[in-house]
C-alpha positions in Angstrom: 0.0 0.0 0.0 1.7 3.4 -1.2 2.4 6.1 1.8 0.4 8.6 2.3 1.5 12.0 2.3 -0.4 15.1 3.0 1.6 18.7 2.9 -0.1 22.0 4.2 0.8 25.5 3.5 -1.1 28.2 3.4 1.0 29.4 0.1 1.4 26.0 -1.3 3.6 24.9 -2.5 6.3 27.4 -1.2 9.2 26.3 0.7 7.5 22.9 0.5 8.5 22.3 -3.5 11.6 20.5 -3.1 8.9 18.1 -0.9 6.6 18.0 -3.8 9.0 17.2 -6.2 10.3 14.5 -4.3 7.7 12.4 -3.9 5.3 13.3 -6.8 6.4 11.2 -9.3 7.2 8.0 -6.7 4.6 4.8 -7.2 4.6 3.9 -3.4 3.9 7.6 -2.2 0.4 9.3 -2.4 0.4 12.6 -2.2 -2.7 15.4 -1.5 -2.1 19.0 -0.5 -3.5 22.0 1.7 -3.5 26.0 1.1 -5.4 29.1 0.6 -4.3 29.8 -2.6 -5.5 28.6 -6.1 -3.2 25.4 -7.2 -3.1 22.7 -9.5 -0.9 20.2 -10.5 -1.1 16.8 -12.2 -1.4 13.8 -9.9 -1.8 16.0 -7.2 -4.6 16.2 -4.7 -4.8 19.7 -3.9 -7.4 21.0 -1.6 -8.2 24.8 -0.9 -9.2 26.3 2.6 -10.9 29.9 3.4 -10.6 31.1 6.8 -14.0 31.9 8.7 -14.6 35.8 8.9 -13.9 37.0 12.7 -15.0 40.4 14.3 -11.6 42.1 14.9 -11.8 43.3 18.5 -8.8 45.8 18.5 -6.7 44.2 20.8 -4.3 42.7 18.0 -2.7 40.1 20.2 -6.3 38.7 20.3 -7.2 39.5 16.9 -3.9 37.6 15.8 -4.8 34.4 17.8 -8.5 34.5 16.4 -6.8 34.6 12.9 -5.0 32.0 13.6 -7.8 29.5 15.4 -10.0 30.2 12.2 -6.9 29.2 9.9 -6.3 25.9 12.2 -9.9 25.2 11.5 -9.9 25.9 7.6 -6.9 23.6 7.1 -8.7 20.8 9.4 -12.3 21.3 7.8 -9.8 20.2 4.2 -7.7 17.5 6.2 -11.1 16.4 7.3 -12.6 16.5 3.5 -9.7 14.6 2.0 -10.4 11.9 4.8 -14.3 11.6 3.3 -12.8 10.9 -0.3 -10.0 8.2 1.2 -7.4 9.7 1.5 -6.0 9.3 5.3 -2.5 10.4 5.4 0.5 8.5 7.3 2.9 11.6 6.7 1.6 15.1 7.3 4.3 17.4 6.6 3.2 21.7 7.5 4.3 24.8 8.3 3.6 26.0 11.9 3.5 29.5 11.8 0.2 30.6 10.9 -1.7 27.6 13.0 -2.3 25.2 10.2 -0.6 22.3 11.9 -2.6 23.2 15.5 -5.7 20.3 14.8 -4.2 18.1 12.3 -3.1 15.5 14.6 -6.6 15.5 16.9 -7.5 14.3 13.4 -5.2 12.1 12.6 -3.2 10.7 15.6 -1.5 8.2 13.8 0.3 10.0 11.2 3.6 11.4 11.8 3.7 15.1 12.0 6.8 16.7 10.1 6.8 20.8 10.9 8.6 23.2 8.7 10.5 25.3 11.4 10.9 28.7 9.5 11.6 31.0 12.3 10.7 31.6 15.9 10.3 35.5 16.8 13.2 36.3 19.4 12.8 39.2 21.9 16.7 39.4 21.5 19.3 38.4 18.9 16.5 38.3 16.2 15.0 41.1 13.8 13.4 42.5 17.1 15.3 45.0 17.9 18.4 45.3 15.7 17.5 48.4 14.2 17.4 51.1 16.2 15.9 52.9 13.8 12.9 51.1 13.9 12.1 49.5 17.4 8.9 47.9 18.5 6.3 50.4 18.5 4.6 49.2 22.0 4.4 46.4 24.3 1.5 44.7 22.4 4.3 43.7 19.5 6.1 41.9 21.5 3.2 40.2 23.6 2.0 39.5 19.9 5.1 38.1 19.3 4.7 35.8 22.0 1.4 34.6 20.9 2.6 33.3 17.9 5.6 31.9 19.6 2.8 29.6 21.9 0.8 28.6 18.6 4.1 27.4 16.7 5.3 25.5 20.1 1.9 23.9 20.5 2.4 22.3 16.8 5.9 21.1 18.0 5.2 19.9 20.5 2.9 17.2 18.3 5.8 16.7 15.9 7.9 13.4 15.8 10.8 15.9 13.9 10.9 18.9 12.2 12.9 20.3 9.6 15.0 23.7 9.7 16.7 25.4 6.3 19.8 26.7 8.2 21.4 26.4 11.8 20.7 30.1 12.2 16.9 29.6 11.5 17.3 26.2 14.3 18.8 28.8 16.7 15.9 31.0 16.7 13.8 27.9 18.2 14.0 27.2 22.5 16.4 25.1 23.4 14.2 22.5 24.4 13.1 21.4 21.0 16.0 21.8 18.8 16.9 18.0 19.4 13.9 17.6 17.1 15.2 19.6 14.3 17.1 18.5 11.2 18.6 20.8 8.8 17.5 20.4 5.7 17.8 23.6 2.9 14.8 23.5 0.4 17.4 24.4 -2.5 17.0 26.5 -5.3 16.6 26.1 -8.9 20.5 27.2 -10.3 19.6 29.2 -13.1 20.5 27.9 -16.5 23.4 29.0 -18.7 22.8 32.2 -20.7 22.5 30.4 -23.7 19.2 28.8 -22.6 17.3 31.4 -20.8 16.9 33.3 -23.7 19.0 36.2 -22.8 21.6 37.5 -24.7 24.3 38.6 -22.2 27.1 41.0 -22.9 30.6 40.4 -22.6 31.4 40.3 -18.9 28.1 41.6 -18.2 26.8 45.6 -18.3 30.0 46.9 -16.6 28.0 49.4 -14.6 25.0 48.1 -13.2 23.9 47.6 -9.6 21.2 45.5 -8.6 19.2 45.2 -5.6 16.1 42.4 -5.2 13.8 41.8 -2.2 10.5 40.3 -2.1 9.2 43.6 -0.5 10.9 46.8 -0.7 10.9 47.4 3.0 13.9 47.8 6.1 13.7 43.9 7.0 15.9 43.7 3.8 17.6 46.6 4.3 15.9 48.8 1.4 16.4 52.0 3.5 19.9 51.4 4.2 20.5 50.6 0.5 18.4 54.0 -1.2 20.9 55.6 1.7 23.8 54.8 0.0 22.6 55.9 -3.8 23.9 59.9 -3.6 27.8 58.3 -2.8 27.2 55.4 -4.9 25.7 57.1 -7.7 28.5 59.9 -7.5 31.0 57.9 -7.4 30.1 56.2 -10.5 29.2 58.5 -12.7 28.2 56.5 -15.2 26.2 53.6 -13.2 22.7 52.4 -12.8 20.6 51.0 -10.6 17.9 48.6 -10.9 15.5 47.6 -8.0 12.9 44.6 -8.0 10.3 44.5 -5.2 6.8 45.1 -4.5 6.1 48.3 -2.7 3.3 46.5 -0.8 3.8 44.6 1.9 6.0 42.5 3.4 7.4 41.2 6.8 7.7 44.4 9.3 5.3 46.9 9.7 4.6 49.6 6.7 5.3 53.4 7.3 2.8 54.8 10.1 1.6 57.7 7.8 0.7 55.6 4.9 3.0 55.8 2.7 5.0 52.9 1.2 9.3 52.3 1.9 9.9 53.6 -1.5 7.9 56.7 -0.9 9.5 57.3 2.4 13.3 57.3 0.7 12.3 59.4 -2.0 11.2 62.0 0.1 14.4 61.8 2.3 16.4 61.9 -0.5 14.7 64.2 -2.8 17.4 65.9 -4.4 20.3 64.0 -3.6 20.7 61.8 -6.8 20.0 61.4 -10.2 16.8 59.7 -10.6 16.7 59.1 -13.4 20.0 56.5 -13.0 17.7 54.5 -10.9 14.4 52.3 -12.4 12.0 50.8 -10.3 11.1 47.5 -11.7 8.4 46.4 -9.3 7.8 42.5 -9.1 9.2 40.5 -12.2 8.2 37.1 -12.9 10.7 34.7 -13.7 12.4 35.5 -16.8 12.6 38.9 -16.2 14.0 38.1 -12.7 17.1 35.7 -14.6 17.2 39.1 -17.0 18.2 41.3 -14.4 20.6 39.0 -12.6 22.1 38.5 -16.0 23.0 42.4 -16.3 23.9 42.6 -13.0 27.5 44.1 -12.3 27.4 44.1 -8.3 24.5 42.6 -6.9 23.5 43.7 -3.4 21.7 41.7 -0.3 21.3 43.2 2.9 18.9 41.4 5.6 18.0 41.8 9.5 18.6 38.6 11.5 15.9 36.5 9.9 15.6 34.1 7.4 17.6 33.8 4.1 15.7 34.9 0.6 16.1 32.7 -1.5 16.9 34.9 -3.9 20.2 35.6 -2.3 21.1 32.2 -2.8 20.0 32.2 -6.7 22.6 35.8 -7.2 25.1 33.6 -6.4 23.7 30.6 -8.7 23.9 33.5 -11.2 27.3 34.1 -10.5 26.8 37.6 -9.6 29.7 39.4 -7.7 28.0 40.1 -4.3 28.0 42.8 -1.7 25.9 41.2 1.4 25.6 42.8 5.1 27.3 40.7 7.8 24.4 39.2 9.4 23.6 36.1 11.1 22.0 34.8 8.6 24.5 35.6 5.7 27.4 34.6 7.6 26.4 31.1 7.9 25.5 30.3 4.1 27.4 32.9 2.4 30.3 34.2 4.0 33.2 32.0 4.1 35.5 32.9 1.5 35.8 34.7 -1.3 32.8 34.3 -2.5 30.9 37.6 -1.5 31.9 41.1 0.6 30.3 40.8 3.6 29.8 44.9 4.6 28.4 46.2 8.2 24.8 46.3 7.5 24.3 49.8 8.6 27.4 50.9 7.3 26.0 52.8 4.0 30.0 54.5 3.7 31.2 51.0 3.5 28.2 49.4 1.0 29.0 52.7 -0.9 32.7 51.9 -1.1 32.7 48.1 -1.5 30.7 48.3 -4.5 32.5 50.6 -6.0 35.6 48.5 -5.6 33.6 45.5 -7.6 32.6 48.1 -10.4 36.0 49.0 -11.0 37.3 45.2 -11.3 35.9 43.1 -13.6 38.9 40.1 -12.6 37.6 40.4 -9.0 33.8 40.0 -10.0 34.6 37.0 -12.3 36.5 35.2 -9.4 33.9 35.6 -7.2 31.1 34.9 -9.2 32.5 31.4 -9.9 33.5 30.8 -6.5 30.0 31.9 -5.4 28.3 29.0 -8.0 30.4 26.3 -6.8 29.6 27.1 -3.2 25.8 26.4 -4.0 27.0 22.9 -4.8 29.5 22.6 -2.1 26.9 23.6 0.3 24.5 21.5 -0.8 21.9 24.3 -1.6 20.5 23.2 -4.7 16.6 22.0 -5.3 18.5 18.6 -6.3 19.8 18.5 -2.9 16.8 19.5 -1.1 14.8 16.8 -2.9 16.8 14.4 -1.6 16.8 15.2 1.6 13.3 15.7 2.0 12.7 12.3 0.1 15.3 10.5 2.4 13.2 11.7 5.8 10.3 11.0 4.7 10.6 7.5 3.4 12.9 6.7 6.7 9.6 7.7 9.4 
């Protein structure tokens, strides 16, 4: 009889591809999925969830636990669907954070519960509080912080083992259940050789442009410290550019309290201060225009609190972009150990300023470390091909 498998995110697939693509295409697995979003796949079972509407109350460390009960009970009125049709699973591998994994196993108490350990909010040593600039803005963020501390715990405490992308994303959980978590990186997809993306690349790349990418333009990723450094940057090189990929909307810390959006805060600061015209705004890119940029990149820049890794850090240096990164907790654990990027201070904006324009004058420096920065995604074992595996080999060993 083939194993069943059931994996639950509310983004599905997300960080659970390299899952996915494990065990899809395997005749003794069954697979069947959870999430809010619209999905579809071939062979899959894929079932969609919608939270319940709750009256907000105000208080938004009870507001945030009510979001999170209703989300438990979306993804367990699914689980509990699937179970109608026949499919009862013997694997359940989710992602804590949001409460999806709180019911499953009063469901299902004899099926192995794998949790994807992303992050665990720390009052200290995390994103909370390493920017001065930017503190919490009352008690009630950190008592919300809390909250969702108790609903992840709660989940792993139910968990025979859990999985963790990096050591520094294992540190963030309490000592006490660490034991239980294995380090396994998702991977990324290495992008392809020039030659078959479509892209026609010049010779040792556009020798003057500086990239920046973040899911959300926002300080978490250090968007403010980067727009900082543009007026040195900028005339330093007179004849760079800049190009910048993110959404304006959203993201992981709180937006501006007037309103306004990251980008439209930094303008304002630095009205006057640069050419604007050297810098586009490309907004959110799908994937070949992503590769496109990463292609014509010259220096590539990544800057990040103390939180998780974007995976689009890791793909820079699959694109064998030189890198300036800040020296974070985060960085300097998967990407600091040689050569293979400039780790800068991250709120140093003299020093991102200067160690850029170092790489823009020395095209022999940014072809060393772009190499040395695509074999280290294979040394490190940071490809999808590696993450497959791994995810494969824990799942068929439970």
């Amino acid at each position: 009889m083939a194993l069943r498998v059931l994996l639950v995110h509310q983004t599905f697939p997300s960080q659970l591809i390299s899952v996915l693509e494990a065990l899809e295409h395997r005749d003794d697995v069954e697979l069947a999925a959870i999430g809010m979003n619209p999905y579809a796949r071939e062979g899959l079972r894929y079932r969609r969830y919608s939270p319940a509407l709750i009256a907000t109350t105000g208080d938004i460390v009870v507001d945030d636990l009510a979001a999170k009960a209703t989300v438990a009970a979306g993804a367990a009125a699914a689980a509990r669907a699937l179970s109608y049709d026949g499919f009862v699973p013997d694997i359940i591998v989710a992602h804590p954070g949001w409460g999806e994994a709180l019911y499953l196993k009063d469901l299902f108490p004899q099926a192995k519960l794998v949790c994807y350990c992303e992050y665990y909010y720390l009052r200290q040593g995390g994103e909370v509080n390493f920017d001065p600039e930017f503190p919490p803005a009352s008690l009630e963020i950190l008592h919300r912080m809390r909250a969702r501390n108790a609903i992840t715990l709660a989940s792993l405490e139910d968990a025979e083992v859990c999985v963790a992308p990096t050591l520094w994303q294992r540190f963030t959980f309490p000592e006490l259940v660490r034991p239980k978590i294995q380090i396994i990186h998702e991977g990324i997809v290495v992008p392809p050789p020039l030659d078959q993306r479509g892209l026609v690349p010049a010779p040792g790349r556009d020798p003057h442009t500086v990239t920046y990418i973040a899911r959300h333009l926002e300080p978490h990723r250090g968007f403010h410290i980067f727009m900082r450094t543009l007026p040195a940057l900028l005339a330093r090189n007179p004849q760079a550019e800049i190009l910048v990929v993110g959404a304006e909307q959203g993201g992981y810390g709180a937006p501006p309290e007037d309103g306004r959006t990251w980008k439209a805060v930094m303008l304002d600061e630095l009205d006057g201060t640069f050419d604007a015209a050297r810098v586009q705004f490309l907004g959110t890119l799908d994937r070949q225009g992503y590769l496109d940029v990463l292609n014509r990149s010259t220096v590539h820049t990544y800057l990040t609190y103390p939180f998780v890794l974007s995976w689009s850090a890791l793909e820079a240096m699959g694109a064998g972009c030189a890198m300036v990164v800040s020296d974070t907790a985060p960085t300097r654990e998967v990407l600091i150990h040689g050569d293979e990027v400039m780790p800068v201070n991250f709120f140093d904006t003299e020093a991102l300023a200067e160690a850029v324009s170092r790489l823009l004058s020395d095209s022999t420096k940014r072809s060393q470390m772009g190499k040395r920065a695509q074999q280290a995604i294979l040394d490190r074992n940071l490809t999808r091909e590696h993450g497959r595996n791994g995810w494969r080999d824990l799942i068929l060993s439970l």
